[in-house]
Residue, then its C-alpha position, 0 to 999 in steps of 0.5 A: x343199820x340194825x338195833x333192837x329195843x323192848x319198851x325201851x327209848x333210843x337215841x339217835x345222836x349224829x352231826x346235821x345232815x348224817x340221816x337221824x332225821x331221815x332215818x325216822x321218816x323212812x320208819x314211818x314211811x314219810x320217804x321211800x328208801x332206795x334199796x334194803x329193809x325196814x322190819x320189826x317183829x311183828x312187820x316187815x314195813x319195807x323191803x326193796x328186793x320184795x317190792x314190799x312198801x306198807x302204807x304209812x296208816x299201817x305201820x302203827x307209827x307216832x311220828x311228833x314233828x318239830x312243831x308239833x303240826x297241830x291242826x290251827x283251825x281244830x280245838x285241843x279235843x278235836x286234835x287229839x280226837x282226829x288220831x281215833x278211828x272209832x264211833x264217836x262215843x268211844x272216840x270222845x271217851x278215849x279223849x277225856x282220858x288222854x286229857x286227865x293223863x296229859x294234864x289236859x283238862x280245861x284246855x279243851x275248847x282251846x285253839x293250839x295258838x292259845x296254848x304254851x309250848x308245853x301245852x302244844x308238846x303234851x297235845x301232840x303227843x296225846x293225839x299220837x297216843x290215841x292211835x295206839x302206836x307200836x313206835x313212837x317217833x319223836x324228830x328234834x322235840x326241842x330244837x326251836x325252844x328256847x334254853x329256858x324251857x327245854x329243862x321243864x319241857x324235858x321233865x314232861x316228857x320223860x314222865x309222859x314216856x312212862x305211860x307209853x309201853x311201846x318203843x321210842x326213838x329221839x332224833x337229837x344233836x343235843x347229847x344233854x337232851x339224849x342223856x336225860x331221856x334214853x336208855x339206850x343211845x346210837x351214834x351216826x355217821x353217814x346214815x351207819x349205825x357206828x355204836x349203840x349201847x346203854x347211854x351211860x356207858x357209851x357216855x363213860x367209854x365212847x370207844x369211837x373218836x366221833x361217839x367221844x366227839x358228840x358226846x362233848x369230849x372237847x380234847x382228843x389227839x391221835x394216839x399211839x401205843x408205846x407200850x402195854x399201858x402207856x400211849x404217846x398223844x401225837x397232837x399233845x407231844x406227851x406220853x400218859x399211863x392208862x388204866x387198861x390194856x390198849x386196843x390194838x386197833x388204837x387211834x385217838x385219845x380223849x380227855x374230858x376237859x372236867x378230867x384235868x385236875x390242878x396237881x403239884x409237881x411230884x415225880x410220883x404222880x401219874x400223868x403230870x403236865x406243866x401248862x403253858x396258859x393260853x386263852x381264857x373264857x368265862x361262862x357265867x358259872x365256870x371258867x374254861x382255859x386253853x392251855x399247852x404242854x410247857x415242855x414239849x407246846x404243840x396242839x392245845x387242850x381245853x381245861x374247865x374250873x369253877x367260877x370261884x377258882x380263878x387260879x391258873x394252876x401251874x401243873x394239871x393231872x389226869x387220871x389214867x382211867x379218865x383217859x379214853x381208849x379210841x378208834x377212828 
């Protein structure tokens, strides 16, 4: 697995159990690999063929757990203090100034049970910081809070990141969280590195069927080439025009269910299809039906409207360059 970053923030996004999680403890030295090489340009931190395995100490690497793992029995100025490796004075100056720099003041005398999570979040990742670290490592931040608190949470963390120069990288399964926070996101599968790009294009353009997948694309079928612009959606029984020239190695197609737009029948519309209605869903500010081809029913697609629209439209349309061009 390969991938470069410069004070960038990388995402890694994969179904549970395709190794995002241990990717990070292997980079931090948590776990030894079995064979190959972890490096950075300024160290080369494993390298099975070398015997070389760098101490964990060594690697200049900030690794925030799940739940945060603060010291219960140590104070929010002893926590961060225990991530300095200097005389005392110098140790408890570097501490006011990461406590004004994580909105920290007045909390120092306080134990990590007293604290919110936010608090916890920001204790945390100011004991990394104390120790200076080349690679910040962040595994799931969000994944035991509740939906409520993520969104500020999220907020904080995006604007602390702004004072760390160094690379980080997010495990997550959650493509909302990865959306908001890195610039760049990889996609994994089976511990391979399948694509990594800039997050708002992997997200416009996935390419692969499983980066469409994690990236909420609820409609994808497989797919053939029926001509220089036009694929036939074998799970659809449809055939649909496309924006661009098809890859020659074409295998799926998706269609975001945002994508499907409430059309009227016109032999000059691209892309029209007649819906047979199938379930219906309401979220507390959308709706999401299950609808079929009416002329040729087979498979199913997901289609999401407004609360306020409550009409079934008898005809849908997707614009050919909304439809997603896919490998296996």
């Amino acid at each position: 697995m390969r991938f470069s970053m410069e004070g960038e923030s990388l995402g890694i996004l994969g179904a549970s159990g395709c190794g995002k999680s241990m990717t990070l403890k292997a980079v931090a030295g948590i776990v030894t690999p079995d064979r190959g090489k972890i490096r950075t340009e300024k160290a080369v931190f494993y390298d099975g063929a070398a015997r070389i395995n760098m101490a964990p100490q060594k690697r200049k690497v900030g690794y925030l757990f799940q739940n945060y793992a603060l010291f219960p029995n140590m104070t929010v100025e002893d926590n961060i203090a225990a991530g300095i490796r200097e005389k005392k004075a110098e140790k408890y100056k570097k501490v006011k100034t990461l406590l004004e720099q994580f909105q920290l003041n007045g909390l120092e005398k306080q134990y990590p049970h007293k604290l919110s999570g936010g608090q916890q979040q920001r204790v945390a990742l100011a004991r990394i910081l104390a120790s200076e670290p080349d690679i910040l490592l962040l595994d799931e931040p969000f994944s035991a809070m509740d939906s409520y608190l993520k969104e500020e949470l999220q907020l904080e963390l995006k604007e602390q990141l702004k004072h760390f120069h160094g690379c980080t990288i997010i495990v997550s399964h959650d493509r909302d969280e990865i959306y908001k926070l890195c610039d760049r996101t990889m996609i994994m599968d089976n511990g391979v590195n399948l694509i990594c790009e800039e997050t708002k294009e992997l997200f416009d353009q996935p390419r692969h069927m499983l980066a469409a997948r994690l990236t909420g694309c609820k409609n994808i079928s497989r797919a053939e080439r029926r001509g220089n612009n036009t694929v036939y959606a074998a799970d659809w029984g449809i055939e649909l025009k496309v924006h661009c020239e098809i890859p020659q190695k074409l295998a799926y197609i998706g269609i975001r269910a945002h994508d499907f737009l409430p059309a009227s029948p016109s032999k000059s519309q691209e892309n029209l299809i007649r819906v047979l209605p199938g379930e219906k869903t309401q979220a507390p500010f959308e709706w999401i039906l299950l609808f079929q081809n009416a002329d040729n029913p087979q498979g199913s697609m997901w289609i999401k409207r407004e609360r306020g629209d409550r009409q079934i439209p008898e005809f849908v349309q997707v614009k050919p360059e909304k439809i997603l061009l896919l490998e296996e």
